[in-house]
C-alpha positions, 0 to 999 in steps of 0.5 A: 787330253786328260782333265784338270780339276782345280780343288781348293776349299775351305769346307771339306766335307765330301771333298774326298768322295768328290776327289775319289770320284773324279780320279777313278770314274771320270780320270781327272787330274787335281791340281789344289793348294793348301789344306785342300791338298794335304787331305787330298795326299792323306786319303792317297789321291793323286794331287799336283800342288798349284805351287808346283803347276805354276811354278811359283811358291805360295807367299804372304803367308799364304796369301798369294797361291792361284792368283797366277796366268796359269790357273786364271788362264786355264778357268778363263779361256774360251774354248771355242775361239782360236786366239784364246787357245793359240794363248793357252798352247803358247803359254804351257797352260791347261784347260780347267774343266772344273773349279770347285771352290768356297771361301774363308769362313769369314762370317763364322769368324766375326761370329765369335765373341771377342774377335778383333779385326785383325783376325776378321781381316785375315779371313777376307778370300782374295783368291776364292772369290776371284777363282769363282768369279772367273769360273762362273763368267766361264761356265760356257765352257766349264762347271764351278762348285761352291757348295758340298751339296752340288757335288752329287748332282754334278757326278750325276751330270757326268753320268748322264751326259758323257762326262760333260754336263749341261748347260743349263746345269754349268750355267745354274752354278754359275749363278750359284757363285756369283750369289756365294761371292756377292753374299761375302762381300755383303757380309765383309761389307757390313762388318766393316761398316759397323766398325765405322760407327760415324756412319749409320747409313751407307750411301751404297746398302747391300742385303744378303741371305742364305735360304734356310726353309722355304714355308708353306705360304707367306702371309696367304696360301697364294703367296709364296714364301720363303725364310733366309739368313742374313749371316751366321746362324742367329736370332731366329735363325739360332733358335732351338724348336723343342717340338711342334710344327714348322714355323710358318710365315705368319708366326715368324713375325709375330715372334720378332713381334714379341721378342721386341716387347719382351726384349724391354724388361730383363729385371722383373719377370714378363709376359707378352701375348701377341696377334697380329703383330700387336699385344693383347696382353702384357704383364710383369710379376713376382714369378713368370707364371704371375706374369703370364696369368695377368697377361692372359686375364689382360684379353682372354678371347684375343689370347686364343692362338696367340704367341707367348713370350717370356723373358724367363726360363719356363717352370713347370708352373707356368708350362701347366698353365700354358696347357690350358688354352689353345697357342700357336708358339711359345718362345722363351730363353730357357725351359726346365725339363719338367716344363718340356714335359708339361709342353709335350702334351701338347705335340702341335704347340710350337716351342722355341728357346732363344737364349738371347731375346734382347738381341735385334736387328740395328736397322729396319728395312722395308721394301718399297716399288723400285727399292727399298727404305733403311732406318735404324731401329727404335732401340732408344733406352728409356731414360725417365729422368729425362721426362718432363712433368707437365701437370700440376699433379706431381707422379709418385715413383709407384705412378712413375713405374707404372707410366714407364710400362705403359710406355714400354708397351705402346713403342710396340704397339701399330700407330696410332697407338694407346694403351692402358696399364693397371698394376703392371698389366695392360688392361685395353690397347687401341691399335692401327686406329686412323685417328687417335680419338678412335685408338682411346674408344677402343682401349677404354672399352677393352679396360672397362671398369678396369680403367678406373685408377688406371694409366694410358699411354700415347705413342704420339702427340695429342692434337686436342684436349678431347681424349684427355678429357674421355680418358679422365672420363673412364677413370684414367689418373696418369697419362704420358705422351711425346709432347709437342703439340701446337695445342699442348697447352689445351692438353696440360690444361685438361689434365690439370683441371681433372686432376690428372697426372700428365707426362711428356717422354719428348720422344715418339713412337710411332710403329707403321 
């Protein structure tokens, strides 16, 4: 009996030369539906319409055409059990031997702007997802394709093998999908969810992804590791490299590192340096190249291999600048075309646009022994109206501004954070310490003569009066902290006796 393949898919690419293939190499016969047949007419090849094989017209508008006996039964039977067979002959129904199928493009849909529901919901498959789950439940007995880039493989199968691929091939596909359906879903799943903002957490959480490159290492040359999309192409995934090496684990992390804290000042001109996860140096400035200048003079020495963003298109200024020291990555929103030229000089340095950097990710995941933790993230907009002056010393709006950068800048630092600000910059940064008495040493030391007149900012309560007391110590003049202390009261004390302006924001951030 000749062969029956079922086409129907939503990706045309290498249909044709599949089709081709499969008719005047192998002698396949093609049944399809839809779009899928009417390509396959026009190039000339022999098609039957599901339609007409089973004998029913596609209705709904289209949204009833392969859901019938006749195409379920052909990709379900097993072929070695005679009941099944006996099902097949008394029915008037083929053996499928192939189902090459892939779905709406429903998250290039919701991935247009201004899309409304209605057209999201039109491109929910019923009818791909149900062929693909059956084929690939069924690969014993026939081979399933999702993806253009099997179909090369699979005609190379049949060369090989007699015109019956194997298993272990059949099987591969399989898995490929039950991945392909299970990603869908995930991603119709999650659309619909952020519909239903009531909710911010499901009871039943799905993560999906599609590898895109698999780096050279993850955090360790033993490690390995690889980078995956979650939906459309976005974010990282829809940035353009101008030049440099491929990105590696480590730099991919440091860049959502970055885009976080730039991603918090859009009016003034910004510059953040990051290492490890944490900044070394950020400014703001009347132009970008004043932002990164200060930036940089925060910690020259941390600086070396950093990652540079910007929330302001590169000049060629500011590239000139960048040329100066050794950097790992560059990634700004635009970037002129003298400023590439500038930037090509050096070939390794890796530079990324990303028109959007104030997009991120609404919720945070972290994997733990035996699942997984969810949590939304901490985009909580800084209102400072709702900041609440405790010292005696009132802030003036210049000591304001200046206490709301400090802010800005420690949500993004490791716990316990603190941080000290002079003129829009920051000027020392204690990280990641196991106690809030040594993250204060650390950045008084960085600041130096710099914390005089300057400005510290504590990601959390302080427990004592006794860093209020060191910082006043170094020179710091203002100080905002959350609040919320037992001892608060021996806090306000210290600073009102110093002569400090004290702040509490009422809202922590700790970053683990």
């Amino acid at each position: 009996m000749t062969r029956l393949a079922l086409l129907s898919v939503s990706n045309k690419t290498g249909l044709i030369d599949l089709a081709r293939s499969l008719v005047n190499e192998f002698g396949f016969d093609i049944i399809s539906s839809g779009g899928t047949a009417q390509a396959l007419k026009e190039a000339g090849l022999p098609v039957t319409k599901v339609a007409e094989y089973t004998g029913s017209p596609e209705i709904l508008g289209g949204r009833v055409k392969t859901l019938h006996p006749r195409i379920h039964g052909g990709i379900l039977a097993r072929r070695d059990l005679d009941a099944d067979l006996q099902d097949l002959q008394a029915n008037q129904i083929r053996p499928i031997d192939l189902v090459v199928v892939n779905l709406y493009p429903f998250a290039e849909t919701i991935a247009q702007p201004g899309v409304t529901l209605t057209a999201a919901i039109e491109q929910i498959d019923i009818g791909g997802p149900a062929m693909l789950r059956a084929a690939s439940k069924n690969f014993a007995h026939l081979t399933v394709l999702c993806n253009p880039n099997q179909y090369d493989e699979y005609l190379q199968e049949l060369r090989l093998h007699d015109g019956v691929p194997s298993l272990e091939f059949r099987q591969k596909c399989a898995l490929q999908g039950f991945l392909h359906t299970s990603s869908y879903d995930q991603a119709i799943a999650a659309y619909l969810s952020s519909q239903s903002p009531a909710q911010d957490l499901p009871d039943n959480y799905f993560l999906g992804g599609v590898k895109i490159q698999t780096l050279r290492y993850g955090e360790n040359p033993h490690q390995s590791a690889s980078w995956y999309r979650t939906g459309n192409p976005s974010g990282w995934c829809g940035a353009t490299q101008l030049q440099g090496k491929e990105l590696s684990y480590n730099n991919l992390v440091d860049l959502e590192a970055a885009r976080q804290i730039i991603a918090e000042f859009r009016e003034t001109p910004a510059a953040t340096i990051i290492k490890h996860t944490n900044p070394c140096g950020t400014a703001l400035g009347d132009s970008l190249l004043e932002a990164y200048q200060k930036a940089f003079a925060a910690d020259s020495v941390s600086a070396f291999g950093g990652i540079v963003a910007f929330n302001r298109p590169i000049d060629a200024a500011t590239a000139t600048e960048l040329t100066k020291t050794f950097l790992e990555c560059i990634v700004a929103p635009g970037c002129d075309g003298e400023a590439e030229q500038i930037l090509a000089q050096k070939a390794n340095l890796r530079v990324l646009i990303l028109p959007d950097l104030q997009t991120g990710t609404k919720q945070i995941i972290k994997q733990i022994a035996g699942g997984f933790l969810v949590q939304t993230a901490d985009d909580i907009v800084t209102d400072t109206s709702k900041w609440q002056v405790v010292s005696d010393r009132q802030p003036t709006p210049e000591e304001l501004a200046e206490l709301e950068f400090a802010w800005l800048v420690c949500k993004h630092v490791k716990s316990n954070a603190i941080v000290t600000t002079r003129d829009r910059t920051t000027t020392g940064i204690g990280a990641g310490q196991m106690n809030r008495v040594g993250s204060v040493k650390i950045a008084l030391e960085q600041a130096q003569d710099r914390a005089r007149g300057g400005f510290l900012a504590s990601d959390a309560f302080f427990p004592f009066d006794d860093s209020v007391r060191t910082a006043a110590a170094a020179g710091i003049t203002a100080i905002v902290q959350p609040g919320g202390s037992l001892r608060d009261r021996d806090s306000i004390q210290a600073a009102n006796e110093l002569g400090l302006v004290m702040v509490f924001t009422q809202t922590r951030h700790f970053l683990h």
